[in-house]
C-alpha positions in Angstrom: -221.7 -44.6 -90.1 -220.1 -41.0 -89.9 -218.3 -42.0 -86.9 -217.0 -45.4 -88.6 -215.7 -43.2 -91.4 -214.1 -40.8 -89.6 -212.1 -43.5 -87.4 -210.9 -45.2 -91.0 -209.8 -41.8 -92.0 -207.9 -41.0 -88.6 -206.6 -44.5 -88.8 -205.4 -44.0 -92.6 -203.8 -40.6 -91.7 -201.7 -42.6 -88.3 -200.9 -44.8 -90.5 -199.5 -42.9 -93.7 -197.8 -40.2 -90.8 -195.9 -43.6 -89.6 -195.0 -45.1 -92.7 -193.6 -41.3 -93.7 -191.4 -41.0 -90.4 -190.0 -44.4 -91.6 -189.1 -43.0 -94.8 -187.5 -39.7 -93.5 -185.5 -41.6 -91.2 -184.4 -43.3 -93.8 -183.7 -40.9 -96.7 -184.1 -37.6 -94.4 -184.2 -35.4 -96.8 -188.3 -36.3 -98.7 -189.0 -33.2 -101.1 -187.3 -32.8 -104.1 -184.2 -30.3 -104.1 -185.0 -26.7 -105.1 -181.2 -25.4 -105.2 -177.8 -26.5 -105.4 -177.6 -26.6 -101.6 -180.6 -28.4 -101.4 -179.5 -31.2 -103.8 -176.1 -31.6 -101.8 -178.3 -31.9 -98.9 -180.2 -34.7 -100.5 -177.1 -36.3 -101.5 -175.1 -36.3 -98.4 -177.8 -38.0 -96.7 -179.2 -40.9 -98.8 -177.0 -43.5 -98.8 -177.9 -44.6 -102.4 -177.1 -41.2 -103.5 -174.0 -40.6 -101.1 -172.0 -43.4 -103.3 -172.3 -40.9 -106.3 -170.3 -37.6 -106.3 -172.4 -34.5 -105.9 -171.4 -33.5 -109.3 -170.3 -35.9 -112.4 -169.9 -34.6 -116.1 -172.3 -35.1 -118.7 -169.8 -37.6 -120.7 -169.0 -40.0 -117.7 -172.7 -40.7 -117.9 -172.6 -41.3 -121.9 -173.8 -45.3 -122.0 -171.4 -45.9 -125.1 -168.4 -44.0 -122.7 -168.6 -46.9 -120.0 -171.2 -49.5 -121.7 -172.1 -50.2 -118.0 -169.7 -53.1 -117.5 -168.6 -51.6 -113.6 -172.5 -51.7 -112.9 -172.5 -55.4 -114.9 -169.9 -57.3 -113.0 -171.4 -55.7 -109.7 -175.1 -57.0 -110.6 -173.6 -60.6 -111.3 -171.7 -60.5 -108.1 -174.9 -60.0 -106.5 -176.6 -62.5 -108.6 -173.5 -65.0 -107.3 -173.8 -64.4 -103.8 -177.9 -64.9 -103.6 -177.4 -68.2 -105.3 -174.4 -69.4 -103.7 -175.7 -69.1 -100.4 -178.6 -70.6 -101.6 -176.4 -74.3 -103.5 -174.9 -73.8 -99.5 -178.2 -75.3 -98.2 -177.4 -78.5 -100.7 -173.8 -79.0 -101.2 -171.4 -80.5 -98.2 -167.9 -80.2 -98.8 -166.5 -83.8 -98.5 -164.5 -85.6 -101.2 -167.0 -89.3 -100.9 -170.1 -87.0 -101.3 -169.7 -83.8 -103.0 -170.2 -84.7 -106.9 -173.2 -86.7 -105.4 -174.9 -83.8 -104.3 -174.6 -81.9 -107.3 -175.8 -84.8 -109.3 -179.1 -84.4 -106.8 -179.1 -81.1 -107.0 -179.6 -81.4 -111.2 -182.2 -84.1 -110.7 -184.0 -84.3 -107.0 -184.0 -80.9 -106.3 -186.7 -78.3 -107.5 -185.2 -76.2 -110.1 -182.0 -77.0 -108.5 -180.5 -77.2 -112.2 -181.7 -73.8 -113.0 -179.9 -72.7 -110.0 -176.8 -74.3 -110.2 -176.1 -73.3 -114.1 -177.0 -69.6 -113.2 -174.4 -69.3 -110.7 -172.5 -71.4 -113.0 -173.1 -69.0 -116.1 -172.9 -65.6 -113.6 -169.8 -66.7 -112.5 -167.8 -67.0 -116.4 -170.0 -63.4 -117.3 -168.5 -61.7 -114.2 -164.4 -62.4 -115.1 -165.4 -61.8 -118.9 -166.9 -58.1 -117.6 -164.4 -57.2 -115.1 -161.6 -57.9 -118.0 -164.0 -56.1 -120.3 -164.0 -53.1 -117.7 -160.6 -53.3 -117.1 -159.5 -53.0 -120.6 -161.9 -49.9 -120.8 -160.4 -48.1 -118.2 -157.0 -48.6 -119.7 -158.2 -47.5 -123.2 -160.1 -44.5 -122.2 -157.2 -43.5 -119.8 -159.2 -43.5 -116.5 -156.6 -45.5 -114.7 -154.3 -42.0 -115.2 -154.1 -39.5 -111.8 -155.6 -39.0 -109.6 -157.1 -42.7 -110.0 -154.3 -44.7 -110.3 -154.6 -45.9 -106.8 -158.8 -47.0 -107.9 -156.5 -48.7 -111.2 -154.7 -51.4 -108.7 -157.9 -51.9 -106.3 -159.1 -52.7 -110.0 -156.8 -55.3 -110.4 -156.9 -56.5 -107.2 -160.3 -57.1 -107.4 -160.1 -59.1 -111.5 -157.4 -61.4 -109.5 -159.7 -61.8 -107.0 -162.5 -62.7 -109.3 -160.2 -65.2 -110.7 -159.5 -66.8 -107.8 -163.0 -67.3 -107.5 -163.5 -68.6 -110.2 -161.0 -71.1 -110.1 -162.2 -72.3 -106.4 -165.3 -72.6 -107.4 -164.7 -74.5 -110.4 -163.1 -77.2 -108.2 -166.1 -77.7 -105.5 -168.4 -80.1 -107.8 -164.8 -82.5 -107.2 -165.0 -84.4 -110.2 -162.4 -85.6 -112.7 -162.1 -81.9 -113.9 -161.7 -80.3 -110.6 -159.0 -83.1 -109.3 -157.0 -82.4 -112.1 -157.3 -78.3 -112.5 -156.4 -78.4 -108.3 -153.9 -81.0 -108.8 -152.1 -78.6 -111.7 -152.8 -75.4 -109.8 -151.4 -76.2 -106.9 -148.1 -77.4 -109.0 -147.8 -74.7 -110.8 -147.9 -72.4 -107.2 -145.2 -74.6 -105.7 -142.7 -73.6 -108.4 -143.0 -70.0 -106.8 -139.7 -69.3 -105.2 -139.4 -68.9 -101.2 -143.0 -68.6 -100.6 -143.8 -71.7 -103.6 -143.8 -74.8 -101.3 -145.2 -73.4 -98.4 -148.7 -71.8 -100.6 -149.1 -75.9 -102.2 -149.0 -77.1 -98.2 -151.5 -74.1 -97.3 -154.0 -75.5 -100.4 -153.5 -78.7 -99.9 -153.4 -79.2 -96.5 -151.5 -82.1 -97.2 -148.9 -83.6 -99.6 -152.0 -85.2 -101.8 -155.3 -84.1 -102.9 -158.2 -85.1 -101.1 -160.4 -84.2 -98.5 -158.3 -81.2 -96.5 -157.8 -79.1 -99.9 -161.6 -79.5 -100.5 -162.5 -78.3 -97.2 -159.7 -75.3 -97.9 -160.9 -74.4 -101.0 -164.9 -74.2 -100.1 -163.6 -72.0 -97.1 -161.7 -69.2 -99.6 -165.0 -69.7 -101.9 -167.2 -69.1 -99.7 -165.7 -67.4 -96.7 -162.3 -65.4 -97.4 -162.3 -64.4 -101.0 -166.2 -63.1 -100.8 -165.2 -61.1 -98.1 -161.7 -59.7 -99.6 -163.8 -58.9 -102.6 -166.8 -56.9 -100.7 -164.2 -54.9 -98.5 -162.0 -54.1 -102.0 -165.1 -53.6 -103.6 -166.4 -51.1 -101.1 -163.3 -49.0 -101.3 -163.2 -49.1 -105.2 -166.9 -47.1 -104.8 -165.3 -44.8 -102.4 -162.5 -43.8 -104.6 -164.3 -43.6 -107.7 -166.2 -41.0 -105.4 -163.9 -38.9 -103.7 -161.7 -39.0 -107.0 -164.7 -37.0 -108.6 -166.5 -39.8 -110.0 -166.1 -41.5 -113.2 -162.7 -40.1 -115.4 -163.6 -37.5 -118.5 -161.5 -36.4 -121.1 -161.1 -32.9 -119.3 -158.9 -35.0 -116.6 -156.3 -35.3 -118.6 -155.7 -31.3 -119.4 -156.2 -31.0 -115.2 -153.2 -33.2 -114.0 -151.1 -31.8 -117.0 -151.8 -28.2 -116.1 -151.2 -28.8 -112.2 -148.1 -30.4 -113.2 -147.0 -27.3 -115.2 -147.9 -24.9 -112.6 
Protein backbone atom coordinates (compact mmCIF):
# COMPACT_ATOMS: atom_id res chain seq x y z
CA UNK A 1 0.00 0.00 0.00
CA UNK A 2 2.90 2.41 0.85
CA UNK A 3 4.37 1.79 -2.42
CA UNK A 4 0.77 2.39 -4.31
CA UNK A 5 0.68 5.68 -2.44
CA UNK A 6 3.82 6.87 -3.12
CA UNK A 7 3.48 6.06 -7.10
CA UNK A 8 -0.09 8.32 -6.94
CA UNK A 9 1.97 10.99 -5.24
CA UNK A 10 5.00 10.88 -7.82
CA UNK A 11 2.36 10.61 -10.48
CA UNK A 12 0.29 13.75 -9.04
CA UNK A 13 3.57 15.77 -8.71
CA UNK A 14 4.59 14.78 -12.91
CA UNK A 15 1.58 15.69 -13.58
CA UNK A 16 1.05 19.18 -11.76
CA UNK A 17 5.10 19.98 -12.88
CA UNK A 18 3.56 19.38 -16.64
CA UNK A 19 0.47 21.22 -16.43
CA UNK A 20 2.77 24.21 -14.71
CA UNK A 21 5.34 24.20 -17.78
CA UNK A 22 2.23 24.55 -19.90
CA UNK A 23 1.21 27.52 -18.13
CA UNK A 24 4.67 29.29 -17.97
CA UNK A 25 4.98 28.82 -21.49
CA UNK A 26 2.07 30.39 -21.88
CA UNK A 27 2.05 33.40 -19.49
CA UNK A 28 5.95 33.07 -18.62
CA UNK A 29 6.01 35.19 -16.03
CA UNK A 30 3.68 32.81 -12.86
CA UNK A 31 4.38 34.77 -9.50
CA UNK A 32 2.83 37.84 -8.83
CA UNK A 33 4.93 41.05 -9.52
CA UNK A 34 6.89 42.45 -6.51
CA UNK A 35 8.14 45.85 -8.21
CA UNK A 36 7.52 48.07 -11.02
CA UNK A 37 10.02 46.12 -13.13
CA UNK A 38 8.49 43.06 -12.27
CA UNK A 39 4.97 44.08 -13.23
CA UNK A 40 6.34 45.41 -16.75
CA UNK A 41 7.80 42.06 -17.02
CA UNK A 42 4.45 40.43 -16.44
CA UNK A 43 2.91 42.66 -18.82
CA UNK A 44 5.23 42.51 -21.75
CA UNK A 45 4.75 38.95 -21.78
CA UNK A 46 1.07 37.89 -21.32
CA UNK A 47 -0.59 38.60 -24.23
CA UNK A 48 -3.89 39.39 -22.41
CA UNK A 49 -2.03 41.91 -20.50
CA UNK A 50 0.32 43.19 -23.40
CA UNK A 51 -3.02 44.74 -25.13
CA UNK A 52 -3.18 47.08 -21.98
CA UNK A 53 -0.51 49.86 -21.52
CA UNK A 54 1.83 49.29 -18.66
CA UNK A 55 0.41 52.32 -16.99
CA UNK A 56 -3.32 53.88 -17.41
CA UNK A 57 -4.78 56.64 -15.09
CA UNK A 58 -7.09 56.02 -12.44
CA UNK A 59 -10.06 58.06 -14.41
CA UNK A 60 -9.71 56.10 -17.82
CA UNK A 61 -10.79 53.15 -15.59
CA UNK A 62 -13.88 55.16 -13.93
CA UNK A 63 -17.07 52.81 -15.34
CA UNK A 64 -19.30 56.05 -15.68
CA UNK A 65 -15.97 57.69 -17.74
CA UNK A 66 -16.34 54.98 -20.64
CA UNK A 67 -19.66 52.93 -19.45
CA UNK A 68 -17.81 50.02 -21.18
CA UNK A 69 -19.41 50.38 -24.60
CA UNK A 70 -15.63 49.75 -26.53
CA UNK A 71 -15.61 46.38 -24.39
CA UNK A 72 -19.71 46.07 -25.36
CA UNK A 73 -19.59 46.15 -29.15
CA UNK A 74 -16.34 43.91 -29.00
CA UNK A 75 -18.27 41.15 -26.75
CA UNK A 76 -21.24 41.22 -29.35
CA UNK A 77 -18.95 41.01 -32.22
CA UNK A 78 -17.76 37.94 -30.69
CA UNK A 79 -21.20 36.75 -29.86
CA UNK A 80 -21.84 37.43 -33.91
CA UNK A 81 -19.12 35.58 -35.15
CA UNK A 82 -19.77 32.19 -32.88
CA UNK A 83 -23.33 32.28 -34.13
CA UNK A 84 -22.83 33.15 -37.58
CA UNK A 85 -20.53 30.53 -38.30
CA UNK A 86 -22.74 28.42 -36.57
CA UNK A 87 -26.51 29.70 -39.13
CA UNK A 88 -23.44 28.85 -41.88
CA UNK A 89 -23.95 25.05 -41.16
CA UNK A 90 -27.92 25.77 -42.16
CA UNK A 91 -28.27 28.57 -44.59
CA UNK A 92 -27.13 28.16 -48.51
CA UNK A 93 -27.02 31.27 -50.34
CA UNK A 94 -29.32 30.67 -53.37
CA UNK A 95 -32.23 32.95 -54.31
CA UNK A 96 -35.01 29.57 -54.85
CA UNK A 97 -33.91 28.35 -51.31
CA UNK A 98 -32.61 30.79 -48.95
CA UNK A 99 -35.88 32.13 -47.11
CA UNK A 100 -36.72 28.37 -47.01
CA UNK A 101 -33.93 27.61 -44.88
CA UNK A 102 -34.52 30.19 -42.48
CA UNK A 103 -38.14 29.18 -42.25
CA UNK A 104 -36.49 25.53 -41.14
CA UNK A 105 -34.15 26.95 -39.27
CA UNK A 106 -37.22 28.71 -36.88
CA UNK A 107 -39.19 25.46 -36.87
CA UNK A 108 -36.98 22.07 -37.77
CA UNK A 109 -34.02 22.97 -36.24
CA UNK A 110 -33.16 22.65 -32.43
CA UNK A 111 -33.18 25.98 -30.96
CA UNK A 112 -32.44 27.17 -34.31
CA UNK A 113 -34.86 30.21 -33.48
CA UNK A 114 -32.96 31.02 -30.43
CA UNK A 115 -29.97 31.22 -32.54
CA UNK A 116 -31.03 33.02 -35.40
CA UNK A 117 -32.74 36.06 -33.26
CA UNK A 118 -29.59 36.28 -31.09
CA UNK A 119 -27.40 36.98 -33.95
CA UNK A 120 -30.31 38.85 -35.15
CA UNK A 121 -30.64 41.02 -31.86
CA UNK A 122 -26.48 41.14 -31.41
CA UNK A 123 -26.26 42.40 -34.57
CA UNK A 124 -28.85 45.85 -34.05
CA UNK A 125 -26.98 46.12 -30.23
CA UNK A 126 -23.52 46.28 -31.83
CA UNK A 127 -24.24 49.47 -34.42
CA UNK A 128 -26.36 51.03 -31.46
CA UNK A 129 -22.96 50.67 -29.15
CA UNK A 130 -20.32 51.51 -31.62
CA UNK A 131 -22.49 54.88 -32.30
CA UNK A 132 -22.94 55.11 -28.54
CA UNK A 133 -19.01 54.80 -28.25
CA UNK A 134 -18.45 56.95 -30.92
CA UNK A 135 -20.39 59.82 -29.66
CA UNK A 136 -18.47 59.27 -26.32
CA UNK A 137 -15.23 59.70 -27.60
CA UNK A 138 -16.35 62.88 -29.39
CA UNK A 139 -17.96 64.24 -26.12
CA UNK A 140 -15.17 63.46 -23.81
CA UNK A 141 -12.59 64.71 -26.38
CA UNK A 142 -10.59 61.45 -26.78
CA UNK A 143 -10.64 61.65 -30.51
CA UNK A 144 -8.11 64.94 -29.85
CA UNK A 145 -4.05 64.20 -30.37
CA UNK A 146 -2.31 62.08 -30.25
CA UNK A 147 -5.50 59.79 -31.09
CA UNK A 148 -6.85 61.29 -33.88
CA UNK A 149 -5.56 58.64 -36.12
CA UNK A 150 -7.46 55.71 -33.45
CA UNK A 151 -10.68 58.58 -34.10
CA UNK A 152 -10.91 57.55 -38.08
CA UNK A 153 -10.02 53.62 -37.49
CA UNK A 154 -13.15 54.39 -35.24
CA UNK A 155 -15.15 55.42 -38.00
CA UNK A 156 -13.91 53.14 -40.26
CA UNK A 157 -14.82 50.43 -38.20
CA UNK A 158 -18.92 52.04 -37.33
CA UNK A 159 -19.07 52.12 -41.37
CA UNK A 160 -17.91 48.82 -41.37
CA UNK A 161 -20.42 47.64 -38.86
CA UNK A 162 -22.97 49.25 -41.01
CA UNK A 163 -22.17 47.51 -43.84
CA UNK A 164 -22.67 44.56 -41.93
CA UNK A 165 -25.52 45.14 -40.94
CA UNK A 166 -27.02 46.01 -44.09
CA UNK A 167 -25.58 42.61 -45.83
CA UNK A 168 -26.75 40.76 -43.44
CA UNK A 169 -30.11 42.13 -43.28
CA UNK A 170 -30.50 41.06 -46.98
CA UNK A 171 -29.44 37.14 -46.69
CA UNK A 172 -32.93 35.70 -45.29
CA UNK A 173 -33.93 37.18 -49.25
CA UNK A 174 -37.38 37.91 -48.66
CA UNK A 175 -39.69 40.80 -49.70
CA UNK A 176 -37.67 43.04 -47.29
CA UNK A 177 -34.25 42.18 -48.40
CA UNK A 178 -35.20 42.46 -52.33
CA UNK A 179 -36.33 45.74 -51.81
CA UNK A 180 -33.59 47.30 -49.17
CA UNK A 181 -30.77 45.67 -51.98
CA UNK A 182 -32.83 46.87 -54.79
CA UNK A 183 -32.84 50.61 -53.15
CA UNK A 184 -29.20 50.30 -51.95
CA UNK A 185 -27.79 49.48 -54.80
CA UNK A 186 -29.67 52.59 -56.53
CA UNK A 187 -28.83 54.84 -54.30
CA UNK A 188 -24.83 53.73 -54.81
CA UNK A 189 -25.17 54.01 -58.61
CA UNK A 190 -25.95 57.84 -58.31
CA UNK A 191 -22.30 58.09 -56.97
CA UNK A 192 -20.41 60.01 -59.59
CA UNK A 193 -17.38 58.10 -61.63
CA UNK A 194 -17.10 55.25 -59.44
CA UNK A 195 -21.48 55.09 -59.01
CA UNK A 196 -22.22 52.64 -61.90
CA UNK A 197 -19.45 50.58 -61.67
CA UNK A 198 -20.09 49.81 -57.43
CA UNK A 199 -24.22 48.76 -58.60
CA UNK A 200 -22.50 46.26 -61.40
CA UNK A 201 -19.83 45.01 -58.52
CA UNK A 202 -23.18 44.29 -56.07
CA UNK A 203 -25.18 43.12 -58.44
CA UNK A 204 -23.27 41.22 -60.51
CA UNK A 205 -25.71 41.84 -63.00
CA UNK A 206 -28.14 44.57 -64.30
CA UNK A 207 -31.10 42.82 -61.99
CA UNK A 208 -31.41 41.39 -58.65
CA UNK A 209 -31.21 37.84 -58.15
CA UNK A 210 -29.01 35.18 -57.62
CA UNK A 211 -25.25 36.78 -58.40
CA UNK A 212 -25.96 39.77 -55.76
CA UNK A 213 -26.96 37.06 -53.22
CA UNK A 214 -24.02 35.13 -53.69
CA UNK A 215 -21.96 38.74 -53.50
CA UNK A 216 -23.47 39.89 -50.57
CA UNK A 217 -23.09 36.53 -48.33
CA UNK A 218 -19.36 36.63 -49.57
CA UNK A 219 -18.76 40.52 -47.92
CA UNK A 220 -20.90 39.12 -44.92
CA UNK A 221 -19.30 36.46 -44.25
CA UNK A 222 -15.81 36.61 -45.82
CA UNK A 223 -14.49 40.39 -46.63
CA UNK A 224 -16.18 42.66 -44.16
CA UNK A 225 -15.44 40.19 -41.01
CA UNK A 226 -12.09 40.26 -42.00
CA UNK A 227 -11.69 44.17 -42.70
CA UNK A 228 -13.33 44.50 -39.38
CA UNK A 229 -10.90 42.03 -37.29
CA UNK A 230 -7.63 43.57 -39.01
CA UNK A 231 -9.13 47.43 -38.23
CA UNK A 232 -10.14 46.13 -35.14
CA UNK A 233 -6.79 44.78 -34.16
CA UNK A 234 -4.98 48.03 -34.93
CA UNK A 235 -7.70 50.15 -33.02
CA UNK A 236 -6.29 47.98 -29.75
CA UNK A 237 -2.85 48.69 -30.78
CA UNK A 238 -3.33 52.44 -30.94
CA UNK A 239 -5.33 52.81 -27.98
CA UNK A 240 -2.08 51.10 -26.55
CA UNK A 241 0.84 52.79 -27.74
CA UNK A 242 -1.25 56.13 -27.54
CA UNK A 243 -1.12 55.58 -23.69
CA UNK A 244 -4.22 53.83 -23.29
CA UNK A 245 -7.64 55.25 -22.81
CA UNK A 246 -7.68 59.48 -23.19
CA UNK A 247 -7.93 61.54 -19.54
CA UNK A 248 -8.60 64.91 -18.95
CA UNK A 249 -4.76 65.55 -18.25
CA UNK A 250 -4.36 64.96 -22.28
CA UNK A 251 -5.62 67.88 -23.11
CA UNK A 252 -3.08 70.28 -20.86
CA UNK A 253 -0.15 67.78 -22.50
CA UNK A 254 -0.70 68.47 -26.37
CA UNK A 255 -1.50 72.21 -25.40
CA UNK A 256 1.76 72.57 -23.44
CA UNK A 257 3.94 70.69 -26.18
CA UNK A 258 2.44 73.00 -28.59
CA UNK A 259 3.50 76.05 -26.57
CA UNK A 260 6.86 74.91 -25.98
Amino acid sequence: MPSAFASLRIQTENIMKFLNNIYRSIFRYGRMPEDAEGASYAVFNNLFLHIHPVKVSKHSLRFRYTFGLGVIATCLFLILTFTGVWLMFYYFPSATEAYGRMLDLRSSVDFGFVLRNVHKWAAEAMVFFVVLHMARVFFTGAYKPPREFNWVIGIVLLLLTLGLSFTGYLLPWDQLAFWAITVGTSIAGYAPIVGDPIRQFLLGSDNVGQEALVRFYVLHVVILPGLLSIFLAIHFWRIRKDGGLSHPNDNDVSVAQTKH
